[in-house]
C-alpha positions as CSV (number, residue, x, y, z in Angstrom):
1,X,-5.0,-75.0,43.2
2,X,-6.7,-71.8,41.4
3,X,-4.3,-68.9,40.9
4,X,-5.4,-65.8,39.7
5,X,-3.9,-62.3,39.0
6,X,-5.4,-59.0,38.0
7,X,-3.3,-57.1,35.4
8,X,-4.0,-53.3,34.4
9,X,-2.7,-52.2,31.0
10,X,-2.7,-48.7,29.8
11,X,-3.8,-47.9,26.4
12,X,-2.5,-44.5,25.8
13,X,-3.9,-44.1,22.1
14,X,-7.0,-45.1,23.0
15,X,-7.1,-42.9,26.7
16,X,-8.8,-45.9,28.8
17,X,-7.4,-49.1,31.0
18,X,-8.1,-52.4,30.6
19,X,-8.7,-55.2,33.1
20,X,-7.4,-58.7,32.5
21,X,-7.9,-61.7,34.9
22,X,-5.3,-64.4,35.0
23,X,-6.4,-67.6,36.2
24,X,-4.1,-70.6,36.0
25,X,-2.7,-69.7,32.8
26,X,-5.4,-68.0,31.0
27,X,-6.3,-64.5,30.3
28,X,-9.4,-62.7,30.3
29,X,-10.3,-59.0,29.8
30,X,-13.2,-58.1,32.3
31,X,-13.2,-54.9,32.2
32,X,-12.4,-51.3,30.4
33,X,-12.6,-48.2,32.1
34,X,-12.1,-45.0,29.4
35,X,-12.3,-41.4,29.8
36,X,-8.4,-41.6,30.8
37,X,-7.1,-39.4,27.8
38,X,-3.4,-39.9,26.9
39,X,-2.4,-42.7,29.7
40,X,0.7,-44.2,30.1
41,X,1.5,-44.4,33.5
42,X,0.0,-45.3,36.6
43,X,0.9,-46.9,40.1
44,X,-1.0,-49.4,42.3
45,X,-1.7,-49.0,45.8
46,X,-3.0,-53.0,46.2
47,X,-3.6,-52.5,50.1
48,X,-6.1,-50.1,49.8
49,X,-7.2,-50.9,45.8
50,X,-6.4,-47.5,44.5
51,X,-4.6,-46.6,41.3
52,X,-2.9,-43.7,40.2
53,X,-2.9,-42.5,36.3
54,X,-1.4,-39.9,34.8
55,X,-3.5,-38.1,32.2
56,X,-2.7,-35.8,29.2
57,X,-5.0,-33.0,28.7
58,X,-5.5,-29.3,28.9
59,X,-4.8,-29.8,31.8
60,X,-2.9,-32.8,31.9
61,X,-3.7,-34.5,35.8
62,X,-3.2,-37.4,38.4
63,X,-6.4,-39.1,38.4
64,X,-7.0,-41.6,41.3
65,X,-9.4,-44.1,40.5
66,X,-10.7,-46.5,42.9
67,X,-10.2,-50.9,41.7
68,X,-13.0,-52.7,42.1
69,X,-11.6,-56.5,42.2
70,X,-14.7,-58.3,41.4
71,X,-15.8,-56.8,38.0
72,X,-12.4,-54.4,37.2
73,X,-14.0,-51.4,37.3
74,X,-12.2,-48.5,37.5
75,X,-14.1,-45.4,39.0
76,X,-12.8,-41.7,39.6
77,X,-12.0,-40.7,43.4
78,X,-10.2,-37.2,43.0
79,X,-8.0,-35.2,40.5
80,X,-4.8,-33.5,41.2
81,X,-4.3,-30.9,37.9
82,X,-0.5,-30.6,36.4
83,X,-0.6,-27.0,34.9
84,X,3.1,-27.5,33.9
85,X,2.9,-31.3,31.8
86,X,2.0,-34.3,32.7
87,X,3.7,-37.4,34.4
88,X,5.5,-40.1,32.4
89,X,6.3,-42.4,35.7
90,X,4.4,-42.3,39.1
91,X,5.7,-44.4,42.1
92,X,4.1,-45.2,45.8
93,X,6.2,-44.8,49.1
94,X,5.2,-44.6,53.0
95,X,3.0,-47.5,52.6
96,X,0.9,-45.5,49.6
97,X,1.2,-41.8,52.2
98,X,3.5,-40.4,49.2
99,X,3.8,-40.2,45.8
100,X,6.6,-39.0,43.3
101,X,6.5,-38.1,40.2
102,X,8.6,-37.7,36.7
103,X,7.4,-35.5,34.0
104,X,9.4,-35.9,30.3
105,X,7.7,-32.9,28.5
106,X,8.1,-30.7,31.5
107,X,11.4,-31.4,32.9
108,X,10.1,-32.2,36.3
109,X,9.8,-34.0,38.9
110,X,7.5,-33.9,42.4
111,X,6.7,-35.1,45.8
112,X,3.4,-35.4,47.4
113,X,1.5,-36.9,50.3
114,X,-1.4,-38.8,49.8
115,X,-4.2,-37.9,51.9
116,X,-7.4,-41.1,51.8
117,X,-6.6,-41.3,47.8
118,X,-6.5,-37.7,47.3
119,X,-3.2,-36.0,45.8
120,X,-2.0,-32.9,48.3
121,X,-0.3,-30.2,46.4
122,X,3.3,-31.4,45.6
123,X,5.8,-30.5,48.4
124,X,9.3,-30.6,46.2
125,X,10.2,-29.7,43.1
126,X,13.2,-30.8,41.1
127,X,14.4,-30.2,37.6
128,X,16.4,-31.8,35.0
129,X,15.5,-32.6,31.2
130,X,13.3,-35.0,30.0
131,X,12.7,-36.5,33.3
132,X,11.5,-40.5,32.5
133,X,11.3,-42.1,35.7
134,X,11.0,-42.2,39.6
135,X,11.1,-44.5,42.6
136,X,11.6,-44.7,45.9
137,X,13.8,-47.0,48.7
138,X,12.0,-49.9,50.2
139,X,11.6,-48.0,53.2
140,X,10.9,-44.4,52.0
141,X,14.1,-42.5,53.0
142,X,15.6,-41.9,49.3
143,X,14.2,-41.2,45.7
144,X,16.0,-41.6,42.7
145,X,15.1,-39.7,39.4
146,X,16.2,-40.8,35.9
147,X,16.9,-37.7,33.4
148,X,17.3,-38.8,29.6
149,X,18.1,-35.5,28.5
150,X,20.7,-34.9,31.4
151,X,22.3,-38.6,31.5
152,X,22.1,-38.9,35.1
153,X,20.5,-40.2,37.8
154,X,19.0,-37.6,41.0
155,X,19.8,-38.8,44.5
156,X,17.3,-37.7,47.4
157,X,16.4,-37.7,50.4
158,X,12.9,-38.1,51.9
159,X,12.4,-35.6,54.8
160,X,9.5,-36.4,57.4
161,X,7.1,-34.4,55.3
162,X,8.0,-36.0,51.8
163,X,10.4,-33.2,50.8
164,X,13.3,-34.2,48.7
165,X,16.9,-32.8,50.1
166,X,20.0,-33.6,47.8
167,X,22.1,-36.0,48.5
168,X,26.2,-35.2,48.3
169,X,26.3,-35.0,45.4
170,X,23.1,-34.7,43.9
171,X,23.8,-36.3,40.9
172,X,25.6,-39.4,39.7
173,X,26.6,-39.5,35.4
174,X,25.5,-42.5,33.1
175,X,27.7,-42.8,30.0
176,X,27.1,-39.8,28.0
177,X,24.7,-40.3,25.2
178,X,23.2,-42.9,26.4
179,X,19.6,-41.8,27.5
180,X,19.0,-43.3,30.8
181,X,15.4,-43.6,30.9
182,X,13.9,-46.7,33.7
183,X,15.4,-48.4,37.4
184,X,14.8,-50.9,39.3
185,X,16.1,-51.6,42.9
186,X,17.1,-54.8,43.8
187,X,14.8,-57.1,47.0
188,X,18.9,-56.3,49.2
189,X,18.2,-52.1,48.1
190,X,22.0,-52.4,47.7
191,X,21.8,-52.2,43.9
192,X,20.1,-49.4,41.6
193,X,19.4,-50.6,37.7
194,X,19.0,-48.6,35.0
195,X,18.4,-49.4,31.4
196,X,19.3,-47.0,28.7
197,X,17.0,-45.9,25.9
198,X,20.0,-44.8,23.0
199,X,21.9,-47.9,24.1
200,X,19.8,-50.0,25.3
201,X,22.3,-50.9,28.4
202,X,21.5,-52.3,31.8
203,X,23.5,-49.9,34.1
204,X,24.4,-51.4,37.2
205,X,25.0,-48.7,40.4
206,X,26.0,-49.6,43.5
207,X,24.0,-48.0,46.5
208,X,25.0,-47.2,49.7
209,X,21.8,-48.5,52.3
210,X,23.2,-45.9,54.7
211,X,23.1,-42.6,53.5
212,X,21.3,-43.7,50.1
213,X,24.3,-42.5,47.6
214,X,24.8,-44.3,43.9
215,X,28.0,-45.4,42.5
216,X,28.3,-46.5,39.0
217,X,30.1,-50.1,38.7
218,X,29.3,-51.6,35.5
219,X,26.7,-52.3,32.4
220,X,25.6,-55.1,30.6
221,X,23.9,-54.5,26.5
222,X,20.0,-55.8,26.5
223,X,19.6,-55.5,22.7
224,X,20.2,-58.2,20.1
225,X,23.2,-57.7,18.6
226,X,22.4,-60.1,15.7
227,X,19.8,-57.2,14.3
228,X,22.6,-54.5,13.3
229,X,20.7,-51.8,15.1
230,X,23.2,-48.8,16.0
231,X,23.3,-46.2,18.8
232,X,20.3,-43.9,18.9
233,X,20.4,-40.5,20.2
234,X,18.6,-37.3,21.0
235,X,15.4,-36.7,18.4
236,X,16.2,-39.1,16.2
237,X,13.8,-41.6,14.8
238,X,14.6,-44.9,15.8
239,X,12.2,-47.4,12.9
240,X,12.8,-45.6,10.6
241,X,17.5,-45.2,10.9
242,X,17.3,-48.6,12.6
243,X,18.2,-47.3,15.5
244,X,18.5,-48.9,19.3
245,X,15.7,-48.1,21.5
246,X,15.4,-49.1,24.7
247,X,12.2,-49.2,27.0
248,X,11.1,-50.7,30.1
249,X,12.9,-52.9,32.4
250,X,11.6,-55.4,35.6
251,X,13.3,-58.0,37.6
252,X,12.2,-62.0,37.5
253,X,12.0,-64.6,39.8
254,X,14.8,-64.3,42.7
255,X,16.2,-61.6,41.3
256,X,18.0,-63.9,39.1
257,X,17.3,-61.9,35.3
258,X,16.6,-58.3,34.5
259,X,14.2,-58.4,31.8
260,X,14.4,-55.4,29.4
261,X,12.5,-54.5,26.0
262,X,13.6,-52.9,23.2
263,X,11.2,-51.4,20.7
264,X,12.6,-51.2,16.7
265,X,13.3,-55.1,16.9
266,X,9.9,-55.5,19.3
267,X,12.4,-58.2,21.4
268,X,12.4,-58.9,25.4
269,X,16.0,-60.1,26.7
270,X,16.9,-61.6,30.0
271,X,20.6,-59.7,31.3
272,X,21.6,-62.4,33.9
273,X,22.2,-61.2,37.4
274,X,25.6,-62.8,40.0
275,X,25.6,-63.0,43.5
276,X,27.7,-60.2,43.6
277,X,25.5,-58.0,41.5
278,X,27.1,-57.7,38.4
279,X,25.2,-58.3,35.1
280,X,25.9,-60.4,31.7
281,X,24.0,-59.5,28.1
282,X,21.3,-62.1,27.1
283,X,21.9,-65.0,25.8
284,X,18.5,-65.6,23.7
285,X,15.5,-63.1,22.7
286,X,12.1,-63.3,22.5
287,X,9.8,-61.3,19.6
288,X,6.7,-59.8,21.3
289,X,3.9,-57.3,20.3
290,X,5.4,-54.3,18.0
291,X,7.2,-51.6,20.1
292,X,6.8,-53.1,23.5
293,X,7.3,-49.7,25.5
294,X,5.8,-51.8,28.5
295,X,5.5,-55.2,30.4
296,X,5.2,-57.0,33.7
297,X,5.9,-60.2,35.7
298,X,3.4,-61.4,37.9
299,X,4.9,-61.4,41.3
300,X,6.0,-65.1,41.8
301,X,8.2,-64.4,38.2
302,X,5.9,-67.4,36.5
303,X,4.5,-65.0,33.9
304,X,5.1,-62.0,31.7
305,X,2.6,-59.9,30.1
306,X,3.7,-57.7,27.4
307,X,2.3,-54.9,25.4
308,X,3.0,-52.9,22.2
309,X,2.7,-49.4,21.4
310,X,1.8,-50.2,17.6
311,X,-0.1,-53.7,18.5
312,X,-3.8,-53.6,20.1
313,X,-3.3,-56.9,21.9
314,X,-0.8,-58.2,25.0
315,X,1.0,-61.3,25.3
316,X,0.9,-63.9,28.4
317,X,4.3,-65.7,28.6
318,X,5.2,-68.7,30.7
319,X,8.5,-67.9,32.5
320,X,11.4,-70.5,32.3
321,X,14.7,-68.5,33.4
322,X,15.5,-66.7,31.0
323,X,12.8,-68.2,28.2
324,X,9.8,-67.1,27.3
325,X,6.3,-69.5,25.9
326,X,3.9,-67.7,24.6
327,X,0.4,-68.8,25.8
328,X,-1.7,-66.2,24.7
329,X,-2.8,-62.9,23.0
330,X,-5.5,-60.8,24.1
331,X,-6.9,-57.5,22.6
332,X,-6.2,-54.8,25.2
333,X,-6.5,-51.4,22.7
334,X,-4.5,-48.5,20.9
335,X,-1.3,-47.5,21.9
336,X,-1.0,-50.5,24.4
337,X,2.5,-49.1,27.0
338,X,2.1,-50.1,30.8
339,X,1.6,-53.2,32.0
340,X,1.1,-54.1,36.2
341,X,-0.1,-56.6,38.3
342,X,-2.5,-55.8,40.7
């Protein structure tokens, strides 16, 4: 039986998007869409084959570009200016009616409704420094912003008309120092994950389905401790002190492994995942393309594309547990750093 997957990457250095088609096991690029300066995020409404990239530029934007399937096209639809920076994560919610956004460089972070692809002018504002990431609940009552610079995680609520309203409190610590940067929500919304830049840690937060409030209950390293690296912090440079530097993180089959990158050793790491939630460091790791800042698991967990900020090409994986094969590489472009399927 034929099984085939679109994948979107993001070449930030080189400002475009490639198309790759995944078809029992082998990877294909079919298409490259540029004009995207600066791109290194972007979010997927699959229903209605509409995508969402955030721009740099003068000004920097969210440009919504419309998929086509057969050839991987990318065209323009509409373009929502960002006067005050632009967004490093962009998440859906309300079935693709909302969108939220983090900005780093600003200290920022929005709410929006979606209007037939187009970007209303954002609703809520928030503010904390070096805002890296956003998402919402499974059903689109509660965002949760990640502040690096702040170590802490945002707690909101989602009003009727996409407004965020602080939860009590507003704001729940991660260990100082650490640099919180990406979450993940579990498939029972009853657990929040968030993996650390300066430590590389997996955080684990409990989360109350009711009212939507966090509650820190443990952590779990993701980097390999074999390499010497040492804690990182605030403007440092990580290749260059050997530093720990955390990226991207994205659960695998069942819910079973937390997959998580970290970018001076270029490594991906599986931190296993109990019943009950709680979380144990990797037991192997995998080398992958230099600086992998970005990868994804197709959604039945078989596969694992992975790209790197300082390599031009991606890397199919097959998906054992927690083991990676690597099939294949496939040029992709400059500055390689977000990977979906589509």
């Amino acid at each position: 039986m034929t099984q085939s997957h679109l994948i979107l990457v993001a070449n930030a250095g080189d400002g475009s998007i490639s198309t790759f088609q995944l078809t029992d096991g082998a990877l294909e690029r079919i298409a490259v869409t540029e004009g995207l300066d600066g791109c290194s995020t972007f979010a997927v409404d699959a229903a209605r084959d509409l995508v969402y990239a955030g721009v740099k530029g003068a000004p920097a934007a969210i440009v919504t570009l419309r998929l086509d399937r057969s050839s991987g096209r990318l065209s323009e639809v509409s373009r929502r200016d960002l006067p005050d920076g632009g967004m490093n994560y962009l998440a859906l919610t309300r079935d693709g009616g909302g969108l939220l956004g983090a900005s780093y460089g600003g200290g920022y972070g929005i709410s929006a409704a979606i209007t037939d692809g187009v970007v209303g002018e954002p609703v809520s504002r928030v503010e904390f420094p070096n805002l890296h990431s956003v998402l919402p609940s499974a059903d689109g009552r509660f965002a949760y912003f990640v502040s690096l610079g702040a170590d802490l995680v945002a707690q909101y609520a989602l009003d009727d008309d996409l407004r965020l309203v602080a939860l009590t409190p507003e704001t729940v610590a991660a260990p100082k120092g650490s640099g919180p940067r990406h979450l993940v929500l579990n498939d029972a919304q009853d657990a929040v994950y968030v993996l650390t830049e300066f430590s590389a840690e997996v955080l684990h937060f409990a989360r109350d389905t009711s009212n939507g409030t966090l509650e820190p209950v443990g952590a779990a390293s993701a980097f390999d401790p074999s390499k010497g690296l040492e804690h990182s912090r605030f403007g440092a440079d990580p290749r260059a002190e050997h530093l720990i530097w955390g990226a991207d993180l994205h659960f695998g089959a069942q819910g079973r492994w937390l997959w998580a990158s970290e970018r001076t050793e270029s490594t991906l790491g599986a931190v296993s995942v109990a019943d009950d939630g709680s979380l144990s460091a990797p037991t192997g790791f995998t080398v992958t393309e230099e600086q992998p800042r970005g990868f994804a698991l197709s959604p039945d967990g078989a596969y694992l594309v992975a790209a790197g900020e300082r390599s031009t090409s991606v890397a199919l994986y097959a998906v054992d547990a927690d083991r990676l094969e690597l099939r294949q590489r496939a040029e992709t472009g400059g500055g390689a750093n977000w990977v979906r399927f589509v």
